[in-house]
N, C-alpha and C positions, 0 to 999 in steps of 0.2 A: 192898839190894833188898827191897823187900815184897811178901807172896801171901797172900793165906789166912790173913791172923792170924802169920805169921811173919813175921821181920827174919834176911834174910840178910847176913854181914857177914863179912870177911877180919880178920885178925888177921896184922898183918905181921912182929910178932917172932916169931912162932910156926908161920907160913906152914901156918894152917888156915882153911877156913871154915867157923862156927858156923850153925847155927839156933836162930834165940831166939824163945819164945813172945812176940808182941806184946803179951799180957797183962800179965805177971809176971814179964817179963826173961829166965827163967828157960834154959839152954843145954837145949834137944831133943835135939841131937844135932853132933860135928864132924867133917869129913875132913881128915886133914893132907894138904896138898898137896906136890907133887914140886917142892915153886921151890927156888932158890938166889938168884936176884934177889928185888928187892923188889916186891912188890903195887901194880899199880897201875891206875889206871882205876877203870870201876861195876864192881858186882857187878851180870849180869843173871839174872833168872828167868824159865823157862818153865813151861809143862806138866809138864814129864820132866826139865829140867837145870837147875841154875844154873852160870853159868860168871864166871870170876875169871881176872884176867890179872896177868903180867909184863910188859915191854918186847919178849918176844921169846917165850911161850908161854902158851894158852889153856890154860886146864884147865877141863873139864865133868865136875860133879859128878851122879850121876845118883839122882835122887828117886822114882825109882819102886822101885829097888831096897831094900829096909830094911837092908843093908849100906851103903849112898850111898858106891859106887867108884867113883873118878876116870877 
């Protein structure tokens, strides 16, 4: 997903989502997620959350916080 000059994006061996400056590739910032399945579906972004799914649970990451807890 894209916002504002960032590329939101799940990393399924690692079961995080990064933010990467559109610019310069560069990782802003990750939250590791609570999955044990695999990543699947969009990555969507709002206002205040991006959310990343498995087969059986949403996770909302929250961008207003500078901590960005799940």
């Amino acid at each position: 997903a894209y916002r504002d000059g960032v590329i939101y994006a799940v990393r399924n061996d690692a079961k995080v989502l990064s933010a990467i400056d559109a610019r310069n590739g560069l990782v802003l910032w990750s939250a590791a997620l609570p999955a044990t399945e695999a990543l699947t579906g969009n990555v969507i972004v709002t206002e205040g959350h991006v959310f990343a799914s498995t087969e059986s649970r949403t996770f909302a990451v929250d961008l207003l916080d500078p901590a960005h807890p799940v």
